[in-house]
C-alpha positions in Angstrom: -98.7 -128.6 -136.5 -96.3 -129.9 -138.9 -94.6 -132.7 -137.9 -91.2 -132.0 -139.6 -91.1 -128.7 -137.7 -88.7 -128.2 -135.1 -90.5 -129.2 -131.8 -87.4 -128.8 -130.0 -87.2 -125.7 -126.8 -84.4 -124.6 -124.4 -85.6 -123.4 -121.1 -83.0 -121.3 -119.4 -82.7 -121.1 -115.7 -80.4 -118.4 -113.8 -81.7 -118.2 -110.5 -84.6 -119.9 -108.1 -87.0 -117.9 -108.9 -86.6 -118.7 -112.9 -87.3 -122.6 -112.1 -90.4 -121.2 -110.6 -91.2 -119.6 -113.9 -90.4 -122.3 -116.5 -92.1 -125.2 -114.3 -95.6 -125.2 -115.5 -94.3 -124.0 -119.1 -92.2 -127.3 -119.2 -95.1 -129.6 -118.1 -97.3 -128.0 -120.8 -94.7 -128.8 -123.6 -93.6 -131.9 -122.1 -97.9 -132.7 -122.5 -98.0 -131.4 -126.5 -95.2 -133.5 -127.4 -92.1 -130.7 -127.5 -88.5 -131.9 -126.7 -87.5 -129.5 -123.7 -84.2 -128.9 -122.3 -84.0 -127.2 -119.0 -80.3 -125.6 -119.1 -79.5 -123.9 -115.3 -76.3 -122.3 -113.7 -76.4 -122.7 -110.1 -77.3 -120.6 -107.6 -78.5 -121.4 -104.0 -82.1 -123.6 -104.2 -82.1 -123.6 -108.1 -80.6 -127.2 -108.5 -82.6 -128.2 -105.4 -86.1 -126.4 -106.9 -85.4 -128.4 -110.1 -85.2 -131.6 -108.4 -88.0 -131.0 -105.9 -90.2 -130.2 -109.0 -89.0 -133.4 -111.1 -87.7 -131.3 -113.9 -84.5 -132.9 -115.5 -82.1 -130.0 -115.9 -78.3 -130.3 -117.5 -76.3 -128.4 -114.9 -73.9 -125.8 -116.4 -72.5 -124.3 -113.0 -72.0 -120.8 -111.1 -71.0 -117.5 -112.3 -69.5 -116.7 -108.6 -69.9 -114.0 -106.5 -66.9 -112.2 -107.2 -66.2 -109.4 -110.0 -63.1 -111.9 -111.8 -65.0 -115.1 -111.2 -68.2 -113.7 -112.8 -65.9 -112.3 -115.8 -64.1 -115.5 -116.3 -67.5 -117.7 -115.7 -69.3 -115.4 -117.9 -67.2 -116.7 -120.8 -66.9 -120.5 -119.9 -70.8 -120.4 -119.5 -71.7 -118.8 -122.8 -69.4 -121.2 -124.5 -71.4 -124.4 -122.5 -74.1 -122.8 -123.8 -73.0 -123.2 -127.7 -72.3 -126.2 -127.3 -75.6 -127.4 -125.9 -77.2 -125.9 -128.5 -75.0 -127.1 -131.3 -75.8 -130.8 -129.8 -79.4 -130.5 -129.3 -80.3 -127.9 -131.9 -83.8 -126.5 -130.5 -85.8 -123.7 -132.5 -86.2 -121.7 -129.4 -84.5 -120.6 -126.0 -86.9 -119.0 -123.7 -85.2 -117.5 -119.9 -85.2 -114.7 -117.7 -82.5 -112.1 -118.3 -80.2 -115.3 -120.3 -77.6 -113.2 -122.4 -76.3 -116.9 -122.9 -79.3 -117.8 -124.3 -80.0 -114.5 -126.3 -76.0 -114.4 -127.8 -76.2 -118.2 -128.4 -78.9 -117.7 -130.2 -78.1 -114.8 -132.3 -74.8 -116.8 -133.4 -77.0 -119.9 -134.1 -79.6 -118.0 -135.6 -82.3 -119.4 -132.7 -84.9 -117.4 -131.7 -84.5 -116.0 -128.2 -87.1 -114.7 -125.7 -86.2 -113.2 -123.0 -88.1 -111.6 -119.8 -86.7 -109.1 -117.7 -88.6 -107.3 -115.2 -85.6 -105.6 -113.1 -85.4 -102.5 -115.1 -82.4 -101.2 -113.0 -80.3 -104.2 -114.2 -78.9 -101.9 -116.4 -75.7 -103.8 -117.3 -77.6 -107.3 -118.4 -80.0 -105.1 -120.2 -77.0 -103.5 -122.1 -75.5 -106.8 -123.2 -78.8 -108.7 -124.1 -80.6 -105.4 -125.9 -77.9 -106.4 -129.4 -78.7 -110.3 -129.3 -82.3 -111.0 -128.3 -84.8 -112.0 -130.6 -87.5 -110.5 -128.4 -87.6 -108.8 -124.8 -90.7 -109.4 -123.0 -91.7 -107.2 -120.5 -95.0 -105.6 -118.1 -96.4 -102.4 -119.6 -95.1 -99.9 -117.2 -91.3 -101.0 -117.3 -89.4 -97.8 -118.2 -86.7 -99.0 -121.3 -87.9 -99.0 -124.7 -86.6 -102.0 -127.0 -88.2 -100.8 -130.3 -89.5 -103.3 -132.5 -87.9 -106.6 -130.5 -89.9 -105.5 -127.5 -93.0 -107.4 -126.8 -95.0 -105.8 -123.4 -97.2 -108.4 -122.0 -100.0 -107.9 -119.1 -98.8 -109.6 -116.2 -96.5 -110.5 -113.6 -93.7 -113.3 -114.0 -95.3 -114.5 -110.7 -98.4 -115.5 -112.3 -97.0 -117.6 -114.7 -96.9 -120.1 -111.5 -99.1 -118.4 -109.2 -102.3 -117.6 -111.1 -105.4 -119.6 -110.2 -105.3 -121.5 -112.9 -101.6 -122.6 -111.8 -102.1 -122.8 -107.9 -103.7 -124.2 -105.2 -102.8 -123.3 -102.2 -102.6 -126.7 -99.9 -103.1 -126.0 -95.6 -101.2 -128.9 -94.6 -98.5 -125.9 -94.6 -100.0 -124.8 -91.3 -99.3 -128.3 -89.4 -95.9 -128.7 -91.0 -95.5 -124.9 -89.5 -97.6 -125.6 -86.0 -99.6 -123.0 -86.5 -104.0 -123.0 -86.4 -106.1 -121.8 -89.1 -106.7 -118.1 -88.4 -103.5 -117.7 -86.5 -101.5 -114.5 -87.8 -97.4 -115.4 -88.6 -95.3 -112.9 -90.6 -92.8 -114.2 -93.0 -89.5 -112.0 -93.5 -87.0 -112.3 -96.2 -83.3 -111.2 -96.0 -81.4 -111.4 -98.9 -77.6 -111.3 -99.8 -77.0 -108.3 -102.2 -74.4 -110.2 -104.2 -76.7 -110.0 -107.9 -74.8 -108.1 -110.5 -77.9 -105.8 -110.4 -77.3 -105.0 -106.7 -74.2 -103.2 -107.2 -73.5 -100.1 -105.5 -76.4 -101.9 -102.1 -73.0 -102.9 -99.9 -75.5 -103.6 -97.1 -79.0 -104.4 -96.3 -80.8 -104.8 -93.0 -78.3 -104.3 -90.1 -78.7 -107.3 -87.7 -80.0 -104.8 -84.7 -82.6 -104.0 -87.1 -83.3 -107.8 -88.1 -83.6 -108.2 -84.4 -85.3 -105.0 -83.6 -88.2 -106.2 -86.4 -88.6 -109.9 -84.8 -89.2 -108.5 -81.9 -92.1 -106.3 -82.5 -93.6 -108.6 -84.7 -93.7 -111.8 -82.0 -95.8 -109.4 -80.4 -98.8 -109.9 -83.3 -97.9 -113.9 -84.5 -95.1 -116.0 -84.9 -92.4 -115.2 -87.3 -90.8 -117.7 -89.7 -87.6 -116.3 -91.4 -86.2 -117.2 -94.6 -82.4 -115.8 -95.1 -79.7 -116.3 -97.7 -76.9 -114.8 -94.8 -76.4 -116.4 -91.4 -78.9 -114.6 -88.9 -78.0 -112.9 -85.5 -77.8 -115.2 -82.8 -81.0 -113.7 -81.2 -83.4 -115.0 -83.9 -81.7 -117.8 -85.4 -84.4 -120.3 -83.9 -87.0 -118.1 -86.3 -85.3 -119.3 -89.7 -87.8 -121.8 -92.0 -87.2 -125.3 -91.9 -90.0 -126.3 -94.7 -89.6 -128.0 -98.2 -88.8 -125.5 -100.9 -91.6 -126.5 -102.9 -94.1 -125.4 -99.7 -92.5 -121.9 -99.8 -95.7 -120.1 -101.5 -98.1 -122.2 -99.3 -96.5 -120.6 -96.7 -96.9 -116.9 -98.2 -100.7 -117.4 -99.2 -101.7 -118.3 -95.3 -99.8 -115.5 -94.0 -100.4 -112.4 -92.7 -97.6 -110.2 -94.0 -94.6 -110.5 -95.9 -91.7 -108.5 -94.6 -88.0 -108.2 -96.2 -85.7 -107.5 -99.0 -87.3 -109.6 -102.2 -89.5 -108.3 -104.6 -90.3 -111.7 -106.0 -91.4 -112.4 -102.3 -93.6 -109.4 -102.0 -95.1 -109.9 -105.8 -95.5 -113.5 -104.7 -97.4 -112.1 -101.7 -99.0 -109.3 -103.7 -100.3 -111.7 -106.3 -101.8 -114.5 -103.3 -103.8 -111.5 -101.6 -100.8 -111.4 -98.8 -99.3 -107.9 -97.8 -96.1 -106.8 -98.5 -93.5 -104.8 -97.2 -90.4 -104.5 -99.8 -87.3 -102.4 -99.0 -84.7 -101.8 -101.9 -83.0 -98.5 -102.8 -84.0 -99.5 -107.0 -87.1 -100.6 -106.7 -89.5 -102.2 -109.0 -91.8 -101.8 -111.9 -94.1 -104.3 -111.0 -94.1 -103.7 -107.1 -94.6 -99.7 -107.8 -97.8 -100.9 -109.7 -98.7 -103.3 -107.2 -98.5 -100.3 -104.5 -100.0 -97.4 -106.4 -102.5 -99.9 -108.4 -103.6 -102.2 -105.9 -102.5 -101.7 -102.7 -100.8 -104.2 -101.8 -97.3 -103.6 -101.4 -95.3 -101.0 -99.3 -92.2 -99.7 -100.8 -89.5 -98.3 -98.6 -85.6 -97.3 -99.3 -83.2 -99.3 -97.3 -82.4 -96.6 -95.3 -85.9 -96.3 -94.1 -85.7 -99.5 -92.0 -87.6 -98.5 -88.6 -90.2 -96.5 -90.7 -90.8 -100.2 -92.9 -91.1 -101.8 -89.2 -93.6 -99.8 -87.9 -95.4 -99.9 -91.5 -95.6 -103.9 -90.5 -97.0 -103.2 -87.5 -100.0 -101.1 -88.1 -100.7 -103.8 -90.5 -100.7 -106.2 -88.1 -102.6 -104.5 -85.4 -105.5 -104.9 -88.0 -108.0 -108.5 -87.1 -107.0 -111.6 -89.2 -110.5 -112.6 -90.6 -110.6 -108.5 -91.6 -107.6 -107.8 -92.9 -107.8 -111.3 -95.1 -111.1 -110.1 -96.8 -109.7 -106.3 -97.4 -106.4 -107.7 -99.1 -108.5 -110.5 -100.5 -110.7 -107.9 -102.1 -107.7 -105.8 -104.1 -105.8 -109.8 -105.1 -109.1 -109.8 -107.1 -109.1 -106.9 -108.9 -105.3 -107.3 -109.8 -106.3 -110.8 -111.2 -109.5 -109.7 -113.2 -106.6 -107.3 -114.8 -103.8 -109.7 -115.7 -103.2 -112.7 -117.5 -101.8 -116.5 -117.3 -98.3 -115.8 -117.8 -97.9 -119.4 -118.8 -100.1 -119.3 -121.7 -99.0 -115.8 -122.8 -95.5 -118.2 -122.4 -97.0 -120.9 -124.4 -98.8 -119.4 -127.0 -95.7 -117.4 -127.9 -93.4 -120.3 -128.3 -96.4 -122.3 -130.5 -96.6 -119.2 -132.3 -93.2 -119.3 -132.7 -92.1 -122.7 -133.8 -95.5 -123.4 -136.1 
């Protein structure tokens, strides 16, 4: 490569899962000599996740949860954004849904890529379609961005989950007191506060978070990861593990139960069932129940029918059920791709 070529990268970060993402992309660059700059607005475990991981990040703050803070944030981010870029100057920005990085760019005249895989997030769609220098996508998602769209064979899970990313480690089942073989369910319950999950005023009701505890102590233990204060009943259930231990915990699992599709692709991806209840949906967990087998989508409204879904599942023997689902993780891998060096040969591709 040219050494007087611009070897200089934004990585934008809007939300936990994106740190995920961008981790093993950032180590890559750091290791072929790019200058990387990990810009993220805050929201709950993505400052933590950034430490835990050792990335250095410039913080750049929230958007809010309210309409008028997210209008007024909207604006004072954008214009952090500018700035950083005007100081630092980098060739590229590279995020998940960043309409800070994709407008910034278009003023600056950087290229931007941008993923998106929430193809009911209509309004970010809207406002990035204009300013993006490429949208990057999975085949099946439903928009069409003409001649800026880019539709790429995988999963933003497996850009930190593949094989060639992962390991799972079992010291996850001591730090969780559970034995090799044991069946635990993990169950996510989520805030429905994203821009995106207008119109969802409320998820699981807490008789039915209760209701599904329950019936699933009956089969293993239950370890519960929540971003709203649970019911009194099955607060002693909530995870106390490191962050970074969080997929560990998915790929020695039995089930994965709740309201995030990044949990049940997560799941989906490590060979894990998944249960995944939204009134949207997903592009990529559709695929990953008609294709594969391996998720279970349900409406919200269809809470009880989702909990006994869980159940049959778990009726099934460990050691069986881990070969069947074992069997289908394989044939979704043998079809999709290192997201991380799709990532990475972009951005060479880009900048040579």
């Amino acid at each position: 490569m040219n050494p007087k070529i611009n070897k200089r990268v934004i990585l934008d970060v809007n939300h936990p899962a994106d740190v995920h993402f961008i981790k093993n992309l950032y180590f890559d660059l750091i290791k072929k000599d790019y200058t990387v700059l990990v810009v993220a607005s805050k929201k709950p475990l993505t400052y933590e996740l950034l430490a835990e991981y050792d990335i250095p990040h410039q913080q750049i703050g929230t958007y809010g949860t309210t309409n008028c803070s997210k209008a007024f944030n909207w604006i004072w981010l954008n214009l952090k954004m500018l700035l950083i870029c005007l100081r630092f100057r980098p060739s590229v920005i590279l995020g998940t849904v960043s309409f800070r990085g994709a407008f910034v760019g278009w003023l600056l005249n950087i290229k931007s890529y941008c993923f998106d895989d929430t193809q009911h997030a209509t309004k970010q769609i809207a406002l990035i379609k204009p300013f993006a220098y490429r949208i990057l996508t999975a085949p099946n998602y439903i928009h069409n961005f003409g001649e800026k769209h880019i539709r790429y064979n995988g999963y933003h899970e497996l850009a930190y989950l593949h094989p060639n990313r992962y390991i799972p480690d079992p010291a996850i089942l001591d730090l969780l007191g559970v034995k090799k073989g044991e069946k635990y369910i993990v169950i996510r319950f989520v805030a429905w506060n994203a821009t995106h999950d207008a119109g969802i005023a409320n998820g699981f009701t807490d008789e039915n978070k209760v209701y599904a505890v329950t019936e699933f102590l009956k089969h293993g233990k239950v370890f519960i990861s929540s971003e709203e204060a649970l019911p009194d009943e099955i607060k002693k259930y909530a995870i106390k593990i490191p962050f970074t231990k969080i997929h560990d915990m998915i790929y020695y699992s039995s089930l994965v139960f709740g309201e995030s599709s990044t949990m049940a692709s997560e799941a989906a991806v490590l060979g894990v069932p998944a249960i995944f209840l939204d009134n949207s949906g997903r592009c990529y967990t559709d695929e990953q129940e008609k294709r594969y087998g391996l998720v279970v989508n349900y409406k919200i409204k269809q809470q009880k029918a989702a909990i006994e879904k869980a159940v049959e599942l778990l009726k099934l023997g460990y050691s069986e059920n881990k070969a069947f689902f074992d069997k289908k993780r394989e044939q979704l891998l043998h079809d999709k791709i290192d997201v991380t060096e799709f990532q990475l040969s972009l951005l060479e591709k880009a900048i040579s």
